[in-house]
FINULUM-602306 format. One record per residue: residue in three letters; residue number from 1; z, x, y of N, C-alpha, C in turn. Coordinates in steps of 0.001 Angstrom, whole numbers, always signed. Atoms other than C-alpha are relative to their C-alpha. Layout:
<atom bami="ALA" zanu="NUM" n_w="Z" n_u="X" n_v="Y" ca_w="Z" ca_u="X" ca_v="Y" c_w="Z" c_u="X" c_v="Y"/>
...
//
This chain:
<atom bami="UNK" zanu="1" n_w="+139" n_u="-426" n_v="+1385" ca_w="-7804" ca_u="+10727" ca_v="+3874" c_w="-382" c_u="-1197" c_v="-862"/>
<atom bami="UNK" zanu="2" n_w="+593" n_u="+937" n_v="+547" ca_w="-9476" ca_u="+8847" ca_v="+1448" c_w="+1129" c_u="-372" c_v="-1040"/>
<atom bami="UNK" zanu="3" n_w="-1344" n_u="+65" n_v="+1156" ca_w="-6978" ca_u="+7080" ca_v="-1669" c_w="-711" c_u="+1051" c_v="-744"/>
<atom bami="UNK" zanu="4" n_w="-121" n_u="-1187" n_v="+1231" ca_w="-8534" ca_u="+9479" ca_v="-4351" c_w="+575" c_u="+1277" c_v="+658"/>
<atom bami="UNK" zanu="5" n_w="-791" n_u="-1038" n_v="-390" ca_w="-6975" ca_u="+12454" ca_v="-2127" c_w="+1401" c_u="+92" c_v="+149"/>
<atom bami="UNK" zanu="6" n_w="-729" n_u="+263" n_v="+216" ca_w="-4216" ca_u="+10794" ca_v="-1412" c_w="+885" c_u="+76" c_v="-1002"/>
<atom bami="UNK" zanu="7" n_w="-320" n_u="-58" n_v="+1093" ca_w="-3583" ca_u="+10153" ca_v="-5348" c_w="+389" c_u="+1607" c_v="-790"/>
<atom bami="UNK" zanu="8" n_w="+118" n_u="-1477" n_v="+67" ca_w="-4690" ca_u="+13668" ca_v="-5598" c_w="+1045" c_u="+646" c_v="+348"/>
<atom bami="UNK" zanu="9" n_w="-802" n_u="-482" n_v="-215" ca_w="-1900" ca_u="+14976" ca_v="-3831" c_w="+1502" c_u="-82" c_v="-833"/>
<atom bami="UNK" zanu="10" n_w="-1485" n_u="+704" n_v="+442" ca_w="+972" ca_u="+12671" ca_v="-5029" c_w="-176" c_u="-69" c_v="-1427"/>
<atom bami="UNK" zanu="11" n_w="-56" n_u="-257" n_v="+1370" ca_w="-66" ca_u="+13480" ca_v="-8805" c_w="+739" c_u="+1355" c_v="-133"/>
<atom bami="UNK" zanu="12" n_w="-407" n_u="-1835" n_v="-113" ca_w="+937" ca_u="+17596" ca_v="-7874" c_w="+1462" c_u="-586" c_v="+230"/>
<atom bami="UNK" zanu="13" n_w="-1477" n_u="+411" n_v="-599" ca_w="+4524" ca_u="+15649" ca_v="-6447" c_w="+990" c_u="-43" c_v="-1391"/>
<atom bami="UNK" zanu="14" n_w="-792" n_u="+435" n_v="+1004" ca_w="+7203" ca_u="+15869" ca_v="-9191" c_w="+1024" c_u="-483" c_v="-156"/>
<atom bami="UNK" zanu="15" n_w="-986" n_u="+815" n_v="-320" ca_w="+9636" ca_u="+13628" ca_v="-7859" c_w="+98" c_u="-1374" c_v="-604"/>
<atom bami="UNK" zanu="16" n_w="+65" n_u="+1469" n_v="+801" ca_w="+10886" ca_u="+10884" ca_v="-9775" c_w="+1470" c_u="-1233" c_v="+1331"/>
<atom bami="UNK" zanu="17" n_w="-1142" n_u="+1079" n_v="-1000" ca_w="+13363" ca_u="+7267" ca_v="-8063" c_w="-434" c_u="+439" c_v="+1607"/>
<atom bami="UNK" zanu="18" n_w="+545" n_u="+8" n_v="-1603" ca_w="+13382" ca_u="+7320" ca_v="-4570" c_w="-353" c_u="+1202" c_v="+297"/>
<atom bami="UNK" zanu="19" n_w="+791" n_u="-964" n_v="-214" ca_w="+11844" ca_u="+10464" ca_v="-4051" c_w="-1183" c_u="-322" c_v="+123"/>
<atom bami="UNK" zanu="20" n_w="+1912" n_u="+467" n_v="+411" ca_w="+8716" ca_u="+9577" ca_v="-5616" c_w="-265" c_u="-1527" c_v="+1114"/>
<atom bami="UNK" zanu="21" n_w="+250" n_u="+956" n_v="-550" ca_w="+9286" ca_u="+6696" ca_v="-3700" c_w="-411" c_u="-238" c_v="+1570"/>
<atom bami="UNK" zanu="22" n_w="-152" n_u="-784" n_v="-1697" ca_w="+9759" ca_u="+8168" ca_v="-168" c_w="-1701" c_u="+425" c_v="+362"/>
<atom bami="UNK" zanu="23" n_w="+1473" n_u="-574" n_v="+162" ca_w="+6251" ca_u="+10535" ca_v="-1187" c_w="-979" c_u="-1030" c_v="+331"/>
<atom bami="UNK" zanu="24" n_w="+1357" n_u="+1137" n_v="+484" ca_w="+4206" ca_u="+7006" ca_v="-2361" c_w="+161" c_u="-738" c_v="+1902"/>
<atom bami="UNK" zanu="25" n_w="+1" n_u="+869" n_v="-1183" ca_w="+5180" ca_u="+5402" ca_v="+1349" c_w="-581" c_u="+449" c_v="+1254"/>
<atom bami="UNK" zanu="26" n_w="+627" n_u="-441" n_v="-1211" ca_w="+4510" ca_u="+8155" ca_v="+3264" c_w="-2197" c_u="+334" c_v="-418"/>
<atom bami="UNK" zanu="27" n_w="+1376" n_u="+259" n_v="+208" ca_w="+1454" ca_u="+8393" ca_v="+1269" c_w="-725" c_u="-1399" c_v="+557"/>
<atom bami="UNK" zanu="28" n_w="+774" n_u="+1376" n_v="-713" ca_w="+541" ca_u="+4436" ca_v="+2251" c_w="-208" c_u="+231" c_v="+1142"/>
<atom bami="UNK" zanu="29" n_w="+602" n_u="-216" n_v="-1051" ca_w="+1182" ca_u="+5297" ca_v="+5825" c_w="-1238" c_u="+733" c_v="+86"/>
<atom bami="UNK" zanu="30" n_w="+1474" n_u="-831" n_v="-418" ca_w="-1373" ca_u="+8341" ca_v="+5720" c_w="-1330" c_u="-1035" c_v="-228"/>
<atom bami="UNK" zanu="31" n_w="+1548" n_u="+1000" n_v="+643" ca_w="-4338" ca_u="+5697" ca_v="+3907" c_w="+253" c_u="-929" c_v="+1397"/>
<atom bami="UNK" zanu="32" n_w="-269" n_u="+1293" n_v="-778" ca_w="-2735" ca_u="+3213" ca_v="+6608" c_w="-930" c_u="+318" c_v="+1338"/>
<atom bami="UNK" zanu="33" n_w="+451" n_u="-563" n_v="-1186" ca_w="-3633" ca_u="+5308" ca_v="+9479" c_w="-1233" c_u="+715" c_v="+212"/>
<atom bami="UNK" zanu="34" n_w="+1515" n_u="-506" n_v="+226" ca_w="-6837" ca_u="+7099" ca_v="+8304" c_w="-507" c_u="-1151" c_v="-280"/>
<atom bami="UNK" zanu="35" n_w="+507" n_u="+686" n_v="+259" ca_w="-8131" ca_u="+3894" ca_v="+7977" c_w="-864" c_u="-418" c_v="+1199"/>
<atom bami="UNK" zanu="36" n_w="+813" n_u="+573" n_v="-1518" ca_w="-11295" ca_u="+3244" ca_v="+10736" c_w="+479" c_u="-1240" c_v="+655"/>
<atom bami="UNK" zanu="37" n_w="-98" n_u="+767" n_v="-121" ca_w="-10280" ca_u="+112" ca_v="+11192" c_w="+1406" c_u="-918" c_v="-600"/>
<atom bami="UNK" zanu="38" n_w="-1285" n_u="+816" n_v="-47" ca_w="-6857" ca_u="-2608" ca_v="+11025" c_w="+262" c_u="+352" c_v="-1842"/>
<atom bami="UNK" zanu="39" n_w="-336" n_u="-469" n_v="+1035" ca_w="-5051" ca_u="-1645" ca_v="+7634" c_w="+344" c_u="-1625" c_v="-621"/>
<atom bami="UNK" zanu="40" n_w="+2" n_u="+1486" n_v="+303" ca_w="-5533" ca_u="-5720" ca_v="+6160" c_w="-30" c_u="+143" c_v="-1431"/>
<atom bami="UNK" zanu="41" n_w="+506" n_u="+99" n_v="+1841" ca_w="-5385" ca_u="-6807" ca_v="+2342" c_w="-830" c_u="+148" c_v="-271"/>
<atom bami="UNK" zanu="42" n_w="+1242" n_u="-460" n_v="+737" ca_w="-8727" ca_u="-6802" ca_v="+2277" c_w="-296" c_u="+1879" c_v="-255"/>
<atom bami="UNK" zanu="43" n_w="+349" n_u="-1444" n_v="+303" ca_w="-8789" ca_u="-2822" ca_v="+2897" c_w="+1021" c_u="+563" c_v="-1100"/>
<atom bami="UNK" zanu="44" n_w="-1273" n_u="-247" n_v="+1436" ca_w="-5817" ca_u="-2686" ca_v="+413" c_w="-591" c_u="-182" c_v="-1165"/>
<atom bami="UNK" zanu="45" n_w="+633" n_u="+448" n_v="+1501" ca_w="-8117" ca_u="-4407" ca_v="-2237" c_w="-720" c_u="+1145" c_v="-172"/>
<atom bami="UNK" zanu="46" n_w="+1477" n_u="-937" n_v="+84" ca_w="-11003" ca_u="-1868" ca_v="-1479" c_w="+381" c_u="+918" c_v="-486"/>
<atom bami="UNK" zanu="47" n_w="-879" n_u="-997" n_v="+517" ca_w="-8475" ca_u="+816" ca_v="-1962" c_w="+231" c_u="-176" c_v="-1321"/>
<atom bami="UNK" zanu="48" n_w="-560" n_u="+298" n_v="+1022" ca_w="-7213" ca_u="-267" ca_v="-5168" c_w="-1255" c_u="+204" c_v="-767"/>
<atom bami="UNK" zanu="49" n_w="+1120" n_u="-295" n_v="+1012" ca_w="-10548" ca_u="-699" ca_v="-6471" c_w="-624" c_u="+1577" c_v="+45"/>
<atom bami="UNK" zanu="50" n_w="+741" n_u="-713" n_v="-125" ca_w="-11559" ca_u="+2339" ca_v="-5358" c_w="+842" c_u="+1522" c_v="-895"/>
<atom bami="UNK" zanu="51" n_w="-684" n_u="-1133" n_v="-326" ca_w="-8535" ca_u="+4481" ca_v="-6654" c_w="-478" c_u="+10" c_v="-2256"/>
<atom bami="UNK" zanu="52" n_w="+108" n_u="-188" n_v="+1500" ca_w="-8521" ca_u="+5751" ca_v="-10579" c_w="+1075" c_u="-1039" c_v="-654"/>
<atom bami="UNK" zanu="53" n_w="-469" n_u="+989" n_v="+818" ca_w="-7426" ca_u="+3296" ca_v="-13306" c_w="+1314" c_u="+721" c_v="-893"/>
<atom bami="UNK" zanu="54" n_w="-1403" n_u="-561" n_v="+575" ca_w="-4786" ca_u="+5565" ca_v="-14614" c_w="+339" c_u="+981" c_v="+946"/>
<atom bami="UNK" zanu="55" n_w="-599" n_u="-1151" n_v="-858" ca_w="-2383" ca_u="+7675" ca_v="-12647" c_w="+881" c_u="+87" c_v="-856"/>
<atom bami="UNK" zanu="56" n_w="-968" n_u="-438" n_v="+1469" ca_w="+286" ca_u="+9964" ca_v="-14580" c_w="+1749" c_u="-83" c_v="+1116"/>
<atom bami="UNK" zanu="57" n_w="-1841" n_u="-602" n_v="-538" ca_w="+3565" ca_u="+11211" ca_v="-11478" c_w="+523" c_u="-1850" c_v="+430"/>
<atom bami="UNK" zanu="58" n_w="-646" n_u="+1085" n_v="-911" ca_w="+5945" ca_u="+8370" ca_v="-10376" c_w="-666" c_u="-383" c_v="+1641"/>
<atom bami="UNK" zanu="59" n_w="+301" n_u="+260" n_v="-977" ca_w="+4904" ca_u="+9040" ca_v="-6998" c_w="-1619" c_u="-853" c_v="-8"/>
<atom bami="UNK" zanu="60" n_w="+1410" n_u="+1023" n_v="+99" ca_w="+1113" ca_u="+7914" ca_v="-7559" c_w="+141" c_u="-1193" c_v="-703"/>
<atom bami="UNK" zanu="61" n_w="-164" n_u="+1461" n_v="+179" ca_w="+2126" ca_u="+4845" ca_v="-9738" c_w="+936" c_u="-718" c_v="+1195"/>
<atom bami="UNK" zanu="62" n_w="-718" n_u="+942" n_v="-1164" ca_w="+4551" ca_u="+3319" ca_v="-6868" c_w="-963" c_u="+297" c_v="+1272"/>
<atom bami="UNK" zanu="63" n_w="+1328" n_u="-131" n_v="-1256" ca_w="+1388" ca_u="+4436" ca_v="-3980" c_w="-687" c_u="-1124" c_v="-999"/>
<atom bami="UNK" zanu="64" n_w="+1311" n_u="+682" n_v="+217" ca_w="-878" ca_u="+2237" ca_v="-6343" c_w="+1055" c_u="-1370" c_v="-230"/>
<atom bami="UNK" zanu="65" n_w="-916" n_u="+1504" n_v="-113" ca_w="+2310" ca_u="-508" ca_v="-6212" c_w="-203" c_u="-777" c_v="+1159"/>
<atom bami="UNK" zanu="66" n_w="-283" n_u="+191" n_v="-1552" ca_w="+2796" ca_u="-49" ca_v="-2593" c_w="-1500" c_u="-844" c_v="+117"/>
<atom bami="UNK" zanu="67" n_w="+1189" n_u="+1003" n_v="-306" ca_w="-1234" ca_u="-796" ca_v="-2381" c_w="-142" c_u="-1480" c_v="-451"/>
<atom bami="UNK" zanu="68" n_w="+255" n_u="+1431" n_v="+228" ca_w="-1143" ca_u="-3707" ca_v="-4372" c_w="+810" c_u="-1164" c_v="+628"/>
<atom bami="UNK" zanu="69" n_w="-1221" n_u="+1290" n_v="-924" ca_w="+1911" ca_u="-5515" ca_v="-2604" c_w="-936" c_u="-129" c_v="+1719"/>
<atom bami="UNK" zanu="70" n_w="+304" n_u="-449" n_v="-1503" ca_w="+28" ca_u="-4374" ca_v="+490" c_w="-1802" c_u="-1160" c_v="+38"/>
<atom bami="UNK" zanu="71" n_w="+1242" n_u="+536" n_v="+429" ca_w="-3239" ca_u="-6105" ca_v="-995" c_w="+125" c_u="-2034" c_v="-152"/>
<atom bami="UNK" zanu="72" n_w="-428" n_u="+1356" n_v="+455" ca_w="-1406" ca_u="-9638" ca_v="-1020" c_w="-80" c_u="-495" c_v="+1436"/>
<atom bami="UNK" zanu="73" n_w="-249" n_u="+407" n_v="-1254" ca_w="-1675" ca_u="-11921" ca_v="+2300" c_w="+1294" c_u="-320" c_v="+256"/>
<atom bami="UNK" zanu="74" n_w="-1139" n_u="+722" n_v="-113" ca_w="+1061" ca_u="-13100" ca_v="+3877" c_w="-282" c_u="-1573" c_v="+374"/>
<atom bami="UNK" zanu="75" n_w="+460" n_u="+1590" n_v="-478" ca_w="+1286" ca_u="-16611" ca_v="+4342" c_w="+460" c_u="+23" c_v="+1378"/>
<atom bami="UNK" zanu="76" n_w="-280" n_u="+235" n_v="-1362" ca_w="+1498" ca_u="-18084" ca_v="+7714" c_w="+1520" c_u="-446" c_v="+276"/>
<atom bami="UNK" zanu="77" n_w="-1313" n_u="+473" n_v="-209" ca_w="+4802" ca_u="-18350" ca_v="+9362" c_w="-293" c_u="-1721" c_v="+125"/>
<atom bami="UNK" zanu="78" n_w="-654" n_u="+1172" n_v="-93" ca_w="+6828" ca_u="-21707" ca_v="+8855" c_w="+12" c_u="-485" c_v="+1558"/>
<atom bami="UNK" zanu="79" n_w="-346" n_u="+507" n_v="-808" ca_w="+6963" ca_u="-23660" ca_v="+12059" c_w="+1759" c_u="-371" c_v="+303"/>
<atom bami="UNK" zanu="80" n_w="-1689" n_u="+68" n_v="+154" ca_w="+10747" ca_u="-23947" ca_v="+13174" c_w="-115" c_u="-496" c_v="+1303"/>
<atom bami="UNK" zanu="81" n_w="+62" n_u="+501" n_v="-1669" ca_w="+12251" ca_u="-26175" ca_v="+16272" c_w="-508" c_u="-895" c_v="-23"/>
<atom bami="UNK" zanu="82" n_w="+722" n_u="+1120" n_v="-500" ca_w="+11496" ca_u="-29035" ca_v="+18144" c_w="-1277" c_u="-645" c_v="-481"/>
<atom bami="UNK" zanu="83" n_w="+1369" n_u="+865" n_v="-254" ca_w="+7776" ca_u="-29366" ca_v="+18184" c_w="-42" c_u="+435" c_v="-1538"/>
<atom bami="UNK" zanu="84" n_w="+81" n_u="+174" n_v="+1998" ca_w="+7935" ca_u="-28361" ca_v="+13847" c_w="+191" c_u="-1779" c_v="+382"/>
<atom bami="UNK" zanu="85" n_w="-429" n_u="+1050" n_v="+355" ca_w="+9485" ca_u="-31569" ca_v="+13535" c_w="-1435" c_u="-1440" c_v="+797"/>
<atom bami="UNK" zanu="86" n_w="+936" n_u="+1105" n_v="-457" ca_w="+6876" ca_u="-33783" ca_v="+15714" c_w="-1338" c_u="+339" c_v="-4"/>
<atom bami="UNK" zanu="87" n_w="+1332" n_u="-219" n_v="+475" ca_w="+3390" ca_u="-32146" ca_v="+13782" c_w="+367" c_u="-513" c_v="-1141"/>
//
C-alpha cells in the first residue's frame, strides 16, 4: 500500500492515546512491508515527502511521527571490549 492509502485509512480510525497509537504502528509495518525493497531512512524520507502536509485523526499524525523517527539513521554502534580500546 502506498502512504497516501495508508493515511487514507488511519484518517476513517477514531482512536485517540495508545489506540491511535497501536493503528499508526501497525500502519508503519503495512508501508514497511509493501515496500519493494529494504524499508531504510531513505524510503522513510520518500514517504514523508510523498504523504499530505496536513493530516486531521491522532492515528495519521503519530504514522507521519512514526515515519519521521523512522526517516533518521542510526548511528553506528559504539565499539565495546578489548580490541575498542587498542583502535
Amino acid at each position: 500500500m502506498t502512504v497516501t492509502q495508508i493515511l487514507n485509512g488511519l484518517e476513517r480510525v477514531e482512536a485517540v492515546g495508545a489506540d491511535a497509537d497501536a493503528a499508526a504502528r501497525m500502519g508503519l509495518l503495512e508501508w514497511a512491508f509493501a515496500l519493494p525493497g529494504a524499508a531504510t531512512p531513505e524510503a522513510a524520507r520518500a514517504a514523508l515527502d510523498a504523504a499530505p502536509d496536513r493530516v486531521e485523526s491522532a492515528a495519521a499524525r503519530a504514522f507521519v511521527r512514526y515515519l519521521g523517527e523512522a526517516s533518521t539513521p542510526m548511528p553506528p554502534p559504539a565499539r565495546r571490549g578489548r580490541k575498542a580500546r587498542f583502535h
